[in-house]
C-alpha positions as CSV (number, residue, x, y, z in Angstrom):
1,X,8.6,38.9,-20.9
2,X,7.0,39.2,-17.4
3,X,4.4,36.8,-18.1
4,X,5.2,33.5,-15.8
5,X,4.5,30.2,-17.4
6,X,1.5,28.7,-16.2
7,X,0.5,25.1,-15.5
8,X,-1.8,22.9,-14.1
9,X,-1.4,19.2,-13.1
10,X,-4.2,16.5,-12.5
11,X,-4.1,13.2,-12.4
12,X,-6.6,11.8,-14.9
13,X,-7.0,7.4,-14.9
14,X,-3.6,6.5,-14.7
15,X,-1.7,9.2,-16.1
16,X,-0.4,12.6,-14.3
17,X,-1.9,15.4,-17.3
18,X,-0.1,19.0,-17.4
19,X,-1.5,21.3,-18.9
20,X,0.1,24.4,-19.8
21,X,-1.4,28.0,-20.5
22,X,-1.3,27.8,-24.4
23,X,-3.4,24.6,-24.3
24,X,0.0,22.3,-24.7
25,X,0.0,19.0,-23.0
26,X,1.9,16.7,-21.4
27,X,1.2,13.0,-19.9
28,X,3.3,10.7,-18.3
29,X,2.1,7.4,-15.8
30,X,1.2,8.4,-12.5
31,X,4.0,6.0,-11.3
32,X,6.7,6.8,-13.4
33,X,8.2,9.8,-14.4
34,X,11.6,9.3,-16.2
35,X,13.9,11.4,-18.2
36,X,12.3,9.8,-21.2
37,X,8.9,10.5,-20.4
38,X,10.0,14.2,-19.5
39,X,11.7,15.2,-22.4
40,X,8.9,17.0,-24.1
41,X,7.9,19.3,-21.3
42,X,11.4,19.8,-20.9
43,X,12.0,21.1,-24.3
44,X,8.3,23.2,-23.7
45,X,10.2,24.9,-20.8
46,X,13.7,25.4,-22.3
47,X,11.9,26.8,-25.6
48,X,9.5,28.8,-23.5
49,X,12.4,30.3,-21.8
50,X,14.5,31.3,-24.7
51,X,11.8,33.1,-26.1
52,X,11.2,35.0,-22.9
53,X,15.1,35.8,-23.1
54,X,14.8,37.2,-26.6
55,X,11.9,39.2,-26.0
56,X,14.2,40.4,-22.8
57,X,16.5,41.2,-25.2
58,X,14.8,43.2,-27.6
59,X,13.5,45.0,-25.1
60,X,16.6,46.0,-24.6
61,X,16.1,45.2,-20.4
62,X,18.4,44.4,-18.1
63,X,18.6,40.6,-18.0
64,X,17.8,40.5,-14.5
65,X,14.8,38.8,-15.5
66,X,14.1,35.4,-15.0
67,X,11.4,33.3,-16.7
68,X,9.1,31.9,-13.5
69,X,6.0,29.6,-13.4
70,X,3.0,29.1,-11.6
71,X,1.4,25.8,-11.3
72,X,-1.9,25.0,-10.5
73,X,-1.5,21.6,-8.8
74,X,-4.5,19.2,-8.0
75,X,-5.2,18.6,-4.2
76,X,-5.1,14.8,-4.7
77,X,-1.4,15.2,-5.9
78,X,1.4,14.0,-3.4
79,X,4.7,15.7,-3.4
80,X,6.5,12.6,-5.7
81,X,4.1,13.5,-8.5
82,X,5.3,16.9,-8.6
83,X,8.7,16.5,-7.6
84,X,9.6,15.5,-11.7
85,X,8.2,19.3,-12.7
86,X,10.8,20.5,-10.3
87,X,13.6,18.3,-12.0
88,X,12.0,19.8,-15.2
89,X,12.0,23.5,-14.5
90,X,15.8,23.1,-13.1
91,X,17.0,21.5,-16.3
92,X,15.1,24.5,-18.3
93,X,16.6,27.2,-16.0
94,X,13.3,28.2,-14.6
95,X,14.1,28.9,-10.7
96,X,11.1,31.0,-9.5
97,X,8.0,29.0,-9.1
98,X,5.0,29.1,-7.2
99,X,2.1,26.5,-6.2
100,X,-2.0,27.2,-5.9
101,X,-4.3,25.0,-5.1
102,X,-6.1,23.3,-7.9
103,X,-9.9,22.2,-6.9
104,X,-10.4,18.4,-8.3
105,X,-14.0,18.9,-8.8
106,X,-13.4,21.9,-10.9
107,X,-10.6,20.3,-12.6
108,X,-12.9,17.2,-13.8
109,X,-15.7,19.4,-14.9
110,X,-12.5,21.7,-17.1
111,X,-11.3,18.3,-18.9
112,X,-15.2,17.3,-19.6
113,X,-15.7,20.6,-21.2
114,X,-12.3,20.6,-23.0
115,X,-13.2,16.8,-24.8
């Protein structure tokens, strides 16, 4: 249950691509991210997070623990590409999050590999 949820977000053409850590993704346009577009990471992060509150409970610990991400965003993103994952991990009740640095020559040559 300690395990944050991990991202990563790259723009790819036209489309803003998260990744998550169990190989799950997510697209939406670049230019638009709406609550229609949003709703299936949003249901990723509010399933993610009730499974990290049962395994809390069975655990039997304390629930003073709180589901939290990390996100690996690309350098070339601007903060209104990634203000939408904000919106998403409030509506999933994740409220501990943290930001590195994701290289975009890296991140090209992990997409090649991954086609």
């Amino acid at each position: 249950p300690d395990s944050p949820v991990w991202l990563s977000m790259t723009p790819i053409g036209k489309e803003l691509v998260v990744t998550t850590g169990d190989r799950r993704v997510f697209r939406w346009p670049l230019d638009r991210a709406d609550a229609e577009t949003m709703a299936p990471l949003i249901s990723y992060l509010k399933e993610t997070v009730s499974r990290e509150v049962v395994a809390a409970g069975l655990k039997s610990e304390a629930f003073a623990h709180q589901t939290s991400a990390i996100v690996a965003a690309d350098q070339r993103l601007k903060y209104l590409h990634i203000r939408p994952l904000l919106f998403a991990f409030a509506d999933a009740g994740i409220t501990r999050y943290s930001f590195e640095t994701l290289n975009p020559i890296l991140s090209s040559q992990h997409q090649e590999a991954s086609r």
